[in-house]
N, C-alpha and C positions, 0 to 999 in steps of 0.2 A: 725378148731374148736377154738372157744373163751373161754376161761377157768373161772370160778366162779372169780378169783384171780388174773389174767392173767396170771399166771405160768411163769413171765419172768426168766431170767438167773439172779442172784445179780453181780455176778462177770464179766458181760460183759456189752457194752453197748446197747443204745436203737438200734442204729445202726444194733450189731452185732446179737442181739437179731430178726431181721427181718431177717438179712443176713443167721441165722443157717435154715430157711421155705426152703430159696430162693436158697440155695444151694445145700440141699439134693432132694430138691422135683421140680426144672426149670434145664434148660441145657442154661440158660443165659449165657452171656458172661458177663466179672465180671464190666465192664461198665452199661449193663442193667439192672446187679442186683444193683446198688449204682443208678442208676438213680430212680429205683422201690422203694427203698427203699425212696426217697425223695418223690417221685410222693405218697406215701400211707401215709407218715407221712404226707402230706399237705392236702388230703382227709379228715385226723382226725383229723383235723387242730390243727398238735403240730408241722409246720416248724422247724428249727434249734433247735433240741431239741436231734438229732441225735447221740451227744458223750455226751450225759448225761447217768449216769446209773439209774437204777429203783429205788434205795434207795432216789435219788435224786427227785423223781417224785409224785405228789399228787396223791391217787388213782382214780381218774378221768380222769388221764394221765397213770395210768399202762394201764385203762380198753383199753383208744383207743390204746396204743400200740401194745396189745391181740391185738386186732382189724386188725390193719395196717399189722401184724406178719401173721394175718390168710389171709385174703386180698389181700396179696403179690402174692400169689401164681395165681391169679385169680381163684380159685375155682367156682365148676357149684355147688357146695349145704356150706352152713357157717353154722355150728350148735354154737349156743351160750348158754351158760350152766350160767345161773340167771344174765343175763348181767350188773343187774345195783345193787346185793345185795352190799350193805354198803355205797352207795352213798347217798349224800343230797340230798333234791326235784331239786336242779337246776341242780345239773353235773349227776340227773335218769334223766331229760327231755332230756339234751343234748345228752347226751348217748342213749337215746329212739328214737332221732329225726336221730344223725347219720347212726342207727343201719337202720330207715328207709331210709335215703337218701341212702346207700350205696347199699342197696337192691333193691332201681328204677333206681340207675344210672349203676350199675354193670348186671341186670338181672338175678340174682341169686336166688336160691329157700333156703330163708333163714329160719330154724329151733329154735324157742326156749323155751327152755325148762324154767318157772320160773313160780310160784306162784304169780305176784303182776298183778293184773285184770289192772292195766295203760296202761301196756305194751300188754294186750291183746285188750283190748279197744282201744288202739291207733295207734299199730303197726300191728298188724295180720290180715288176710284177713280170714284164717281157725285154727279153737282150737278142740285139742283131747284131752281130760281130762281122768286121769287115776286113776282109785282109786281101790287099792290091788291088783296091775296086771294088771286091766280090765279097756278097753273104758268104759266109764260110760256115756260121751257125743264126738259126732262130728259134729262139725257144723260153723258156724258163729257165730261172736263175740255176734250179735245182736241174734240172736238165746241164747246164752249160758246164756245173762241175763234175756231173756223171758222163759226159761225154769222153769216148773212146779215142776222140782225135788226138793226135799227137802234139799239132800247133797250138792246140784249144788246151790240153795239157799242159804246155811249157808256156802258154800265156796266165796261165792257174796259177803255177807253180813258182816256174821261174827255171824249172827245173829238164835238163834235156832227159831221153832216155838212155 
């Protein structure tokens, strides 16, 4: 899972903060977990960045850290929880573009959860829209903005009728 915030550790580094996935959740040997740990930080492309702590990091660099932390593991499903809230338009694209790349190159059935139509627009193949509990919509992106609903409209838009 990718976290809203990326829930890193302050008091450890970027490093250790991969290494806490890779060692409760792999039976790596502690060579394949430091080499993993390089191989995902260069995915997210933040190379040597690896004894730096979070405090030190723009948050465009916690998000791919989340990223690289969740990642490590090689996971069969990544759920990411509002991947790009608080970002500029350029480090939500990069962030929207990795989140894509990482999903074609890994094979993974990736989940997320967020409110901004970019990321459903750009990224998703399939959208469940939930509203007070209930499916409201499931379908395709292009479907989601041809839809006749009213709520599904003024969640498009922004816009009442």
């Amino acid at each position: 899972m990718v976290f809203q915030f990326g829930a890193l550790f302050d008091s450890l580094t970027v490093k250790e903060n991969i290494l806490i996935a890779l060692n409760n959740l792999t039976n790596l040997n502690e060579d394949k977990k430091h080499s993993r740990v390089n191989e995902v930080l260069d995915l997210v492309n933040l190379e040597n960045i690896d004894h730096l702590h979070p405090a030190d990091l723009s948050g465009g660099m916690k998000k791919r850290v989340g990223i690289a932390r969740a990642i490590a593991i090689n996971p069969e499903y990544i759920l990411y929880d509002e991947p790009t809230t608080g970002l500029d338009p350029i480090t939500t694209d990069k962030v929207n573009n990795l989140i894509k790349n990482i999903s074609n190159k890994k094979s993974q059935t990736t989940i997320i959860v967020t409110h901004e139509m970019k990321i459903v627009n750009e990224i998703v193949n399939k959208v469940v829209m939930l509203y007070e509990g209930n499916i409201i919509f499931e379908g395709s992106p292009e479907e989601l903005n041809s839809s006749d609903d009213s709520y599904i409209k003024y969640f498009i838009t922004g816009k009442r009728k």
